[in-house]
VMD Tcl script that builds the backbone (N, CA, C; Angstrom):
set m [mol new atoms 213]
animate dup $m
set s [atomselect $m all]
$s set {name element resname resid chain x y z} {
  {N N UNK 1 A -30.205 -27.851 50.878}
  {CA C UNK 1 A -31.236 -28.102 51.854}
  {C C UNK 1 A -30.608 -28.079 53.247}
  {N N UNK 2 A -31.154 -27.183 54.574}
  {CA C UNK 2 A -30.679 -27.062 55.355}
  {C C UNK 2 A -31.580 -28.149 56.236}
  {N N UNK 3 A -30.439 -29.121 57.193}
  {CA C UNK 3 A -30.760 -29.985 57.998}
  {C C UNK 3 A -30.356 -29.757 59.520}
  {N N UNK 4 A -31.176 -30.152 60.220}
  {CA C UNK 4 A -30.561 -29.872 61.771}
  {C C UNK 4 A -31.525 -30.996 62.510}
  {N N UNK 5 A -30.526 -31.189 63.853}
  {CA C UNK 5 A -31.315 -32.510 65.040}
  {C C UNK 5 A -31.593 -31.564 66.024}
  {N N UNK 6 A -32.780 -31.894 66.755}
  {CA C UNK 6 A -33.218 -30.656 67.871}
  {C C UNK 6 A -32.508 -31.758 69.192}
  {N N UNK 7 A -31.643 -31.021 69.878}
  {CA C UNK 7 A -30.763 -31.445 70.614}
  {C C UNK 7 A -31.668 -31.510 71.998}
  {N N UNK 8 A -32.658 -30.559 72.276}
  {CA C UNK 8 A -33.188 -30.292 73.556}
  {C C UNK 8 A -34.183 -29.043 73.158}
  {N N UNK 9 A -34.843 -29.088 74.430}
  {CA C UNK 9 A -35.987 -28.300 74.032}
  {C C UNK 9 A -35.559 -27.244 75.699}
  {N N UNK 10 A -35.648 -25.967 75.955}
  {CA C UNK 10 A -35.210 -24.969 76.504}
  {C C UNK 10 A -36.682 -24.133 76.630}
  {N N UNK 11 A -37.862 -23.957 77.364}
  {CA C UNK 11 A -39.263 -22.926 77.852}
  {C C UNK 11 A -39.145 -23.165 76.436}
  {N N UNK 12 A -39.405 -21.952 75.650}
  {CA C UNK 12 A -40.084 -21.459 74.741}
  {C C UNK 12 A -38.732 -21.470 73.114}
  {N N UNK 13 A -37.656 -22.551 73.358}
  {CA C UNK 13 A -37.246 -22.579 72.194}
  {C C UNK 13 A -36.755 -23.932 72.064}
  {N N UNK 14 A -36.309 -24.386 70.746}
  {CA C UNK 14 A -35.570 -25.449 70.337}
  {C C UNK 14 A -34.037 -25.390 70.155}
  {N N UNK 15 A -33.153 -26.298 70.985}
  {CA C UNK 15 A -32.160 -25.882 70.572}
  {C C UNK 15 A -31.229 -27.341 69.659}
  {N N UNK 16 A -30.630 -26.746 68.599}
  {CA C UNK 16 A -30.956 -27.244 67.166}
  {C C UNK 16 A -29.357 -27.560 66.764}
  {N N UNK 17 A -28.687 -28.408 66.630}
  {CA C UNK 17 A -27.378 -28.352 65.934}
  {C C UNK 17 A -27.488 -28.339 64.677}
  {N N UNK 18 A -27.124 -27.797 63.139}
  {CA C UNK 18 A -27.098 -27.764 62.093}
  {C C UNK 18 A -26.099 -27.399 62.082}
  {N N UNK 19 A -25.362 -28.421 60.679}
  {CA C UNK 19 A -23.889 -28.320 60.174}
  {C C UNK 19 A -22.936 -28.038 61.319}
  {N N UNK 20 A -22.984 -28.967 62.441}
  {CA C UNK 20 A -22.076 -28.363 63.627}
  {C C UNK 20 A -22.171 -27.225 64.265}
  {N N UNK 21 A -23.301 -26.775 64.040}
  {CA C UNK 21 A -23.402 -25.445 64.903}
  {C C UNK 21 A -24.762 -25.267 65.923}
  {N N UNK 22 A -24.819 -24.901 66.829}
  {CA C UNK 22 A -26.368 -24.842 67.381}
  {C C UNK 22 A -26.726 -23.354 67.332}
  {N N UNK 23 A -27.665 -24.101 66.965}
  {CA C UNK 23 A -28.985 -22.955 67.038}
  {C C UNK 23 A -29.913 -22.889 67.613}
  {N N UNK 24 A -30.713 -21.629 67.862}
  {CA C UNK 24 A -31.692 -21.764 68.971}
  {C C UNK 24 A -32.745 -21.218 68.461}
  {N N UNK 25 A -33.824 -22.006 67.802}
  {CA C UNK 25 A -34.979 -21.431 67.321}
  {C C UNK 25 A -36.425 -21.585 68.053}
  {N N UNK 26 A -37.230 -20.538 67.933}
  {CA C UNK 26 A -38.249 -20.705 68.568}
  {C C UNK 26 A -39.323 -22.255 68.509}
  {N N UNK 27 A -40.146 -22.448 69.426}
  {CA C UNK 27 A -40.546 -23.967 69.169}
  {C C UNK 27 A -41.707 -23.448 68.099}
  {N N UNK 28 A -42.146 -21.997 68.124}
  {CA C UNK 28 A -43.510 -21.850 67.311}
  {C C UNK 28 A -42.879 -22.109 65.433}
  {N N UNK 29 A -41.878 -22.246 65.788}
  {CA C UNK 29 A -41.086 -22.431 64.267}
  {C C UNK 29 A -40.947 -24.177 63.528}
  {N N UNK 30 A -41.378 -24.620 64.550}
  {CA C UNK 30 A -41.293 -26.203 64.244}
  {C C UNK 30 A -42.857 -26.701 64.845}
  {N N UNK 31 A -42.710 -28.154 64.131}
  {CA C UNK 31 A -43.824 -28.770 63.795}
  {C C UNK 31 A -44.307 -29.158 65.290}
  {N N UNK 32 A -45.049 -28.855 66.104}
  {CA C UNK 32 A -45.744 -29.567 67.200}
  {C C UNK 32 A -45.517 -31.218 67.555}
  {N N UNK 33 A -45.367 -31.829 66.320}
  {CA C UNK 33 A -44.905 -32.921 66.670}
  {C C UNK 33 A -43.736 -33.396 67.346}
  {N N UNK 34 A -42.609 -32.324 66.879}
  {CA C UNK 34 A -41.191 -32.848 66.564}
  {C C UNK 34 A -40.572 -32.853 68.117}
  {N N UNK 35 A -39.796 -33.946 68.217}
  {CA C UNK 35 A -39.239 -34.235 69.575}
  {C C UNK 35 A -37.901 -34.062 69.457}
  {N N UNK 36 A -36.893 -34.584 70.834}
  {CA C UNK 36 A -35.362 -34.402 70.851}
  {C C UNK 36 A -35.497 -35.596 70.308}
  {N N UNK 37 A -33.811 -35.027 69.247}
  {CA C UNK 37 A -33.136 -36.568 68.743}
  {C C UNK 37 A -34.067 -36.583 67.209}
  {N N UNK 38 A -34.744 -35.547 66.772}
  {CA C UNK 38 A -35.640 -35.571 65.359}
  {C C UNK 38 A -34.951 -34.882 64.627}
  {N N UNK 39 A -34.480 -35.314 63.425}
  {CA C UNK 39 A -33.978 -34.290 62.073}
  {C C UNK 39 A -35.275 -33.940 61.588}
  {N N UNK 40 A -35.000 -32.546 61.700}
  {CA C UNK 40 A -35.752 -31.214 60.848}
  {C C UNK 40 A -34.984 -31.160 59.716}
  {N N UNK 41 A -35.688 -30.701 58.777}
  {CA C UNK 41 A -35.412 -30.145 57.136}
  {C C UNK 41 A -36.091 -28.598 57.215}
  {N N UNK 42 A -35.336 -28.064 56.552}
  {CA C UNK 42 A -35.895 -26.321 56.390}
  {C C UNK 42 A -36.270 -26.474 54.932}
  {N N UNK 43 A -37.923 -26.791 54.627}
  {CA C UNK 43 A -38.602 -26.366 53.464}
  {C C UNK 43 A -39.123 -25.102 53.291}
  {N N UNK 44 A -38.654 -24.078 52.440}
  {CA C UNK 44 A -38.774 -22.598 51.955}
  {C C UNK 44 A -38.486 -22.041 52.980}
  {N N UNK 45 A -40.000 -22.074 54.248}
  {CA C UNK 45 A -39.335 -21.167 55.439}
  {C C UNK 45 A -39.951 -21.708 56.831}
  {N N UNK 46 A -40.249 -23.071 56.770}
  {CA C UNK 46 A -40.993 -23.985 57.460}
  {C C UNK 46 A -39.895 -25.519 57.539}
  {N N UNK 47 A -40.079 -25.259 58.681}
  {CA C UNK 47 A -39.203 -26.764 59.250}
  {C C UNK 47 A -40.469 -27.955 59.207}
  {N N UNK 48 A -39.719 -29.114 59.218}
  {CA C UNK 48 A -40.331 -29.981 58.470}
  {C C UNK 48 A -39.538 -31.571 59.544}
  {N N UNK 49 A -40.226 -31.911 60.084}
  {CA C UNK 49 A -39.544 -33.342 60.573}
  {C C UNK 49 A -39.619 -34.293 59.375}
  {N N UNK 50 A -38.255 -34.818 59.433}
  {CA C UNK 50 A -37.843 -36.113 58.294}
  {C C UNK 50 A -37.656 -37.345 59.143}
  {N N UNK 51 A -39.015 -38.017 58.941}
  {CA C UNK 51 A -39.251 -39.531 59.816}
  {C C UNK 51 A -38.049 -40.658 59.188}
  {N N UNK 52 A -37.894 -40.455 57.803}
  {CA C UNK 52 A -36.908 -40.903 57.164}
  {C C UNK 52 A -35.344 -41.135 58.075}
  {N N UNK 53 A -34.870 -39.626 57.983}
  {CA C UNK 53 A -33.747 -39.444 58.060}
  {C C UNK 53 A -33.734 -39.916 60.061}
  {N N UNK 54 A -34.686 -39.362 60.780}
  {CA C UNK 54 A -34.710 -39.439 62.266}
  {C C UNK 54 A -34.536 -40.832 62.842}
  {N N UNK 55 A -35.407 -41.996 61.583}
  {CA C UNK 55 A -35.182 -43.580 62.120}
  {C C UNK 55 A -33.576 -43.907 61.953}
  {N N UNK 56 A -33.173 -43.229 60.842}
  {CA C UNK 56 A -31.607 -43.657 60.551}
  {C C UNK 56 A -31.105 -43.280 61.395}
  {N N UNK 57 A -30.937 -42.306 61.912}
  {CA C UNK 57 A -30.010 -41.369 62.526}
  {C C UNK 57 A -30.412 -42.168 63.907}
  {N N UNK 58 A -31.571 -42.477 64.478}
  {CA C UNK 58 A -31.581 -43.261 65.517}
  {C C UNK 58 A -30.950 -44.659 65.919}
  {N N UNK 59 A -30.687 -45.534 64.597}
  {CA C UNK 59 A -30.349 -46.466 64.099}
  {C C UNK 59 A -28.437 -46.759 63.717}
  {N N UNK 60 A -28.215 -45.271 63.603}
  {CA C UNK 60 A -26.994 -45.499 63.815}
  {C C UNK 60 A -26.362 -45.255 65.170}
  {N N UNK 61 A -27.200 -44.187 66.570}
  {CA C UNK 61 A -26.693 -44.245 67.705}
  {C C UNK 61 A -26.591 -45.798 68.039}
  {N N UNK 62 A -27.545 -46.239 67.565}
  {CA C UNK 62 A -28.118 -47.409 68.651}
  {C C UNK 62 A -26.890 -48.681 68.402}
  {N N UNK 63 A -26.315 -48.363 67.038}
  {CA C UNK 63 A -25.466 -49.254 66.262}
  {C C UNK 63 A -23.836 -48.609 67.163}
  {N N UNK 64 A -24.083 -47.284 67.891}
  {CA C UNK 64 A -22.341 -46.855 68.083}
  {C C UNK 64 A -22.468 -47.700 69.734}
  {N N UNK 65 A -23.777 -47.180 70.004}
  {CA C UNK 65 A -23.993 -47.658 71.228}
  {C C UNK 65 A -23.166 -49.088 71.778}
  {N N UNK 66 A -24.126 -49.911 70.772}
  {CA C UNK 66 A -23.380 -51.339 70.642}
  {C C UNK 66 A -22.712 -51.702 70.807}
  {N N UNK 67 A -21.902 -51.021 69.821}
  {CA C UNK 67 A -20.349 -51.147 69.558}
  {C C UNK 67 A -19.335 -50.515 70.723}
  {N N UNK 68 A -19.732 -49.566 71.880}
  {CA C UNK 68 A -19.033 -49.198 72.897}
  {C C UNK 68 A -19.626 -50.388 74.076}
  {N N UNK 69 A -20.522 -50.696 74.309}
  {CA C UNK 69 A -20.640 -51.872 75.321}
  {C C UNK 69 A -20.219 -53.275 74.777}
  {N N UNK 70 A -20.265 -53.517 73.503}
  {CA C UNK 70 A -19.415 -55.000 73.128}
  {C C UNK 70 A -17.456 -54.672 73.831}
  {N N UNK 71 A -17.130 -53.354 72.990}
  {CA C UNK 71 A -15.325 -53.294 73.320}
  {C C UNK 71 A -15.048 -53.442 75.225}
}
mol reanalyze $m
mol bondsrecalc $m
mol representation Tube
mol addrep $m
């Protein structure tokens, strides 16, 4: 299953890190909903925001965050 975070949004595309790499896919390719800082899932041939994976993944900045203003 291919996963990627949409890093920023660029006119008319998304630009997407998956597996360490960015990519730059059109926005008509993703869900209208999906914002920066959202993990997408690639189901068959349709991206897919994972509310799941996006709270975690938010949840652990917020946790590094922390941890650089406590040191």
């Amino acid at each position: 299953m291919t996963k990627g975070v949409i890093d920023r949004f660029e006119g008319e595309y998304a630009i997407i890190e998956i597996e360490g790499e960015t990519k730059i896919i059109s926005i008509s390719c993703i869900p209208p909903e999906a914002r920066e800082g959202d993990v997408l899932v690639l189901e068959g041939n349709a991206w897919k925001v994972d509310h799941n994976a996006t709270v975690s993944l938010k949840k652990q900045i917020e946790a590094r965050v922390d941890r650089l203003w406590k040191d």
